[in-house]
C-alpha positions in Angstrom: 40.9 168.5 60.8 42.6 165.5 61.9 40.4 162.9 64.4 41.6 160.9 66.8 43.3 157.9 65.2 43.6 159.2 61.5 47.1 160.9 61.1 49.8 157.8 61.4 53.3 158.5 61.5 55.6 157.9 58.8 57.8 155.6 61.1 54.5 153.6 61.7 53.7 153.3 57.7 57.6 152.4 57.0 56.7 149.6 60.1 53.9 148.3 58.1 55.6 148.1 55.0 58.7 145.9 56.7 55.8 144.0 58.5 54.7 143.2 55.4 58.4 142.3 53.9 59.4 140.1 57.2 56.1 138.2 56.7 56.6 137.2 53.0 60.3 136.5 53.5 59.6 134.3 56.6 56.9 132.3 54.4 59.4 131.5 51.5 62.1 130.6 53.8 60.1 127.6 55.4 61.2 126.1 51.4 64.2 127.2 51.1 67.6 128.2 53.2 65.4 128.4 56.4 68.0 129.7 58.3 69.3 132.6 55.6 66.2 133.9 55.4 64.1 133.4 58.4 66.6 135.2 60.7 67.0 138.1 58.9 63.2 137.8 58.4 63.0 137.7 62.0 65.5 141.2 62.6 62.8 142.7 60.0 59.8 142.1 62.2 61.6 143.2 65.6 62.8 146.4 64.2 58.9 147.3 62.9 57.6 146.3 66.2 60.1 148.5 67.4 59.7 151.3 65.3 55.7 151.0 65.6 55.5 151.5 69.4 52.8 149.0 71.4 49.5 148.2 70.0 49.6 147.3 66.7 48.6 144.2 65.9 50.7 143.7 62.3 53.8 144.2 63.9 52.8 141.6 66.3 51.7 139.0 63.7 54.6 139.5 61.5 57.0 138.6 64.8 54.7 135.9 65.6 54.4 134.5 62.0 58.6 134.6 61.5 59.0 132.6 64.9 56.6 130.1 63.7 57.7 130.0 60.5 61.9 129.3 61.8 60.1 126.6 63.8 58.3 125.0 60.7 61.1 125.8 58.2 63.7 123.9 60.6 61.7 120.9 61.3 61.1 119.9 58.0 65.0 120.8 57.0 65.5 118.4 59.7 63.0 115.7 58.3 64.3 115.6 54.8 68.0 116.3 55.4 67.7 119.8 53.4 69.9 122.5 53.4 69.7 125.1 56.4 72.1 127.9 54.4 
């Protein structure tokens, strides 16, 4: 018998997986080609959080942590006249 809680979707495991994905591109974009790889990065997380329905907290951190992570990877493009593409 399945409880209360224990049978998750395959749509919410896929959701976890891109979390996941969106999370560790967002983190290597802030070092390199902030902007080719943070927005897509960014797509990633909205789609999961989309796909996951409200209430899960991944979903939310991996949106959270790409938006942060766009913010950091631009400033410091900015501050040592890197690349952006």
């Amino acid at each position: 018998m399945l409880h209360e809680g224990e049978g998750r979707g395959s749509s919410e495991t896929v959701a976890g997986y891109l979390s996941a994905v969106a999370i560790f591109v967002a983190v290597i974009g802030i070092a390199w080609h902030p902007i080719r790889l943070i927005l897509p990065a960014t797509a990633i997380a909205l789609i999961a959080a989309a796909m996951a329905g409200p209430g899960r907290r991944l979903q939310l951190a991996a949106v959270v942590i790409c938006a942060f992570c766009f913010f950091l990877g631009m400033t410091i493009a900015v501050a040592t006249s890197g690349s952006l593409w």
